[in-house]
DOLUM-647768 format. One record per atom (N, C-alpha, C): residue number from 1; residue in one letter; atom name; z negated, x, y negated. Coordinates in steps of 0.02 Angstrom, whole numbers. Layout:
// DOLUM-647768
    n  res  atom       z       x       y
  NUM    A    CA       Z       X       Y
...
This chain:
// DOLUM-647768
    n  res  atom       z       x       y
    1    X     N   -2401    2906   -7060
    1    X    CA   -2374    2940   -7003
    1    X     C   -2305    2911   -6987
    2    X     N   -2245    2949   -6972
    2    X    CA   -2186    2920   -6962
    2    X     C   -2178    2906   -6863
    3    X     N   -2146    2849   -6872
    3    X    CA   -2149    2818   -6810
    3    X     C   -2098    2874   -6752
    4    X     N   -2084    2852   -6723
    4    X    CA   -2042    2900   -6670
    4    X     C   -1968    2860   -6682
    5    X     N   -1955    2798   -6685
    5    X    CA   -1896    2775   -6679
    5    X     C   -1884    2800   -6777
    6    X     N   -1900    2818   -6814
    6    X    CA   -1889    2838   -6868
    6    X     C   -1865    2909   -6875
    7    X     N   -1884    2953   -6829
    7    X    CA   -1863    3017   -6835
    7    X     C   -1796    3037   -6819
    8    X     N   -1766    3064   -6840
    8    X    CA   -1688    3086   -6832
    8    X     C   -1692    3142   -6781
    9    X     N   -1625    3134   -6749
    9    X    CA   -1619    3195   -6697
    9    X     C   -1572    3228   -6708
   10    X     N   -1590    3300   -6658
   10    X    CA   -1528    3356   -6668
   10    X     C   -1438    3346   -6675
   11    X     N   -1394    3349   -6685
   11    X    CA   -1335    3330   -6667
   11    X     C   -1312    3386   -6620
   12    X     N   -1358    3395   -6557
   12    X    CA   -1330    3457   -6528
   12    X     C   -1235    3410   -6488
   13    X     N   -1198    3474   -6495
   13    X    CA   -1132    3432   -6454
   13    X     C   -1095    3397   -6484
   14    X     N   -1124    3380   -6538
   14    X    CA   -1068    3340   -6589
   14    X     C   -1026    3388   -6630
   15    X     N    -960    3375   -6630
   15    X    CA    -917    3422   -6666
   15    X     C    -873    3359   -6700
   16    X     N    -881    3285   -6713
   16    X    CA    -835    3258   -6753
   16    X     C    -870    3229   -6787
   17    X     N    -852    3258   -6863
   17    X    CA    -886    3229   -6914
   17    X     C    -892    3145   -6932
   18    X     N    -825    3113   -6908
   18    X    CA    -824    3041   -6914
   18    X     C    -900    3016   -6869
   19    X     N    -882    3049   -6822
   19    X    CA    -965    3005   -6742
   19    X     C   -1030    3035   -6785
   20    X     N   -1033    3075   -6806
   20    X    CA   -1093    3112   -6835
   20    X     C   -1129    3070   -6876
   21    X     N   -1079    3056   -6945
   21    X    CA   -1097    2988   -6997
   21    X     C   -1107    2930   -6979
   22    X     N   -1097    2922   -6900
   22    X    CA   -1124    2828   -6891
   22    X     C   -1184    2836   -6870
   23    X     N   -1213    2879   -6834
   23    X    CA   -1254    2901   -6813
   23    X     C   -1325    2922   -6847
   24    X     N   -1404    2916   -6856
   24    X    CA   -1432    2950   -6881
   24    X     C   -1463    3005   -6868
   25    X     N   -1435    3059   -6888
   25    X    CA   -1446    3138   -6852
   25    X     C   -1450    3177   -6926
   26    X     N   -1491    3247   -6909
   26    X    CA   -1477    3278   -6947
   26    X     C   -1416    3319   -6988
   27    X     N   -1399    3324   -7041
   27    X    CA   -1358    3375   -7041
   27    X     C   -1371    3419   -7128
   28    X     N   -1350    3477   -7094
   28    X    CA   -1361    3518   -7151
   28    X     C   -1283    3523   -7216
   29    X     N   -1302    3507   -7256
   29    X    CA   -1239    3495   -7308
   29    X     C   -1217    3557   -7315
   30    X     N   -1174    3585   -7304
   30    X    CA   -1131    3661   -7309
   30    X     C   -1075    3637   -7359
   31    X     N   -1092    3599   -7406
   31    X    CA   -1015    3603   -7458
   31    X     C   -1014    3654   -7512
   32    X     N   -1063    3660   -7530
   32    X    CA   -1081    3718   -7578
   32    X     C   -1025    3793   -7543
   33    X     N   -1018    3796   -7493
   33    X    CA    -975    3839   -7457
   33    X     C    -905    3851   -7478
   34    X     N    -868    3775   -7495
   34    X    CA    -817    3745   -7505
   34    X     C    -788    3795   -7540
   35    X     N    -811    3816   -7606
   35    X    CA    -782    3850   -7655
   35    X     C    -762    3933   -7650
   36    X     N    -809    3971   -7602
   36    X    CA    -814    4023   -7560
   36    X     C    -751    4024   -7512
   37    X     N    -747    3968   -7493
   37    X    CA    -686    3984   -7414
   37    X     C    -627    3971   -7455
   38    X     N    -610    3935   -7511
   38    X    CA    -571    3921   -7563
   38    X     C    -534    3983   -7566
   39    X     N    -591    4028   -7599
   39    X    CA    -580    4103   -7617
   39    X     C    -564    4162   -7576
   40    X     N    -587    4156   -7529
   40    X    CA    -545    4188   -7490
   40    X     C    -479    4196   -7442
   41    X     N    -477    4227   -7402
   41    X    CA    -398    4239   -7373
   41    X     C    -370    4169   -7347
   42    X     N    -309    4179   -7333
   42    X    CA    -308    4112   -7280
   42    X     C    -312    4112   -7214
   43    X     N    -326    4155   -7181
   43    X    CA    -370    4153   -7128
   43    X     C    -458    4177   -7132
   44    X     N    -504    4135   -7084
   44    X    CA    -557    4152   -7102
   44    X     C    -578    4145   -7013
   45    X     N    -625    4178   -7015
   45    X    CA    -655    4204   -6936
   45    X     C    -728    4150   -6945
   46    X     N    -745    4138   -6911
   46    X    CA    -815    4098   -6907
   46    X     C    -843    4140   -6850
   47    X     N    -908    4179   -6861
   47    X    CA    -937    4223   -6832
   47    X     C   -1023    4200   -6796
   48    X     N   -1031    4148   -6787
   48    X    CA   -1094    4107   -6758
   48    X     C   -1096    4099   -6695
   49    X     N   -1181    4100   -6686
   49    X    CA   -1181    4072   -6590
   49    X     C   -1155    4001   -6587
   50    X     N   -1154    3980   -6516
   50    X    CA   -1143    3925   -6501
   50    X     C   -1203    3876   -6494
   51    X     N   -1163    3815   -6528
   51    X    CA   -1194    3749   -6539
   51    X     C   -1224    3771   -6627
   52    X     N   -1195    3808   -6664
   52    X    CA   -1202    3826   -6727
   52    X     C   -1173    3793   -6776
   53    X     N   -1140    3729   -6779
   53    X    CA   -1105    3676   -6794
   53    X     C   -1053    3684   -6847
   54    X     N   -1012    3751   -6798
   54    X    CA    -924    3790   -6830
   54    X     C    -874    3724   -6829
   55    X     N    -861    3704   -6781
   55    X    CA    -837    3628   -6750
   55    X     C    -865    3574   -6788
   56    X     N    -909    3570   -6823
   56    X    CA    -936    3499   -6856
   56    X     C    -907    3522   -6913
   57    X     N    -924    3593   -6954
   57    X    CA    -915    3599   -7011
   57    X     C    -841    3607   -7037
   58    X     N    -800    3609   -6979
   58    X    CA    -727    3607   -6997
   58    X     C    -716    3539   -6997
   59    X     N    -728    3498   -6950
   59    X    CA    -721    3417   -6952
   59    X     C    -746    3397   -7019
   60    X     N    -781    3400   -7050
   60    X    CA    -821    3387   -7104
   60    X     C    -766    3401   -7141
   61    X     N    -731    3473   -7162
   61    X    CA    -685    3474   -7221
   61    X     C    -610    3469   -7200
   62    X     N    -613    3435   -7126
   62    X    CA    -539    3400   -7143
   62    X     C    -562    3331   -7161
């Protein structure tokens, strides 16, 4: 059974990828993406609700 101080939590509110990585929180790896936004225009619209982690995932690829 995993303890409670073992379980990772949401990163709700976090939008900087540097605070995110000291931290143990979840996060979902979106690099596979990388090559996709590559390919397209140079502007790109990010179309998600909020707290959908648009803001993390740009911090992430600067």
């Amino acid at each position: 059974m995993i303890e409670e101080h073992e379980l990772k939590s949401i990163p709700y509110g976090i939008a900087d990828f540097k605070d995110f990585s000291e931290i143990n929180l979840y996060y979902v790896d979106k690099t596979r993406f990388i090559r996709n936004i590559e390919k397209k225009g140079k502007f790109l619209f990010f179309i998600r609700p909020r707290r959908f982690g648009k803001s993390l995932f740009l911090s992430m690829l600067e």
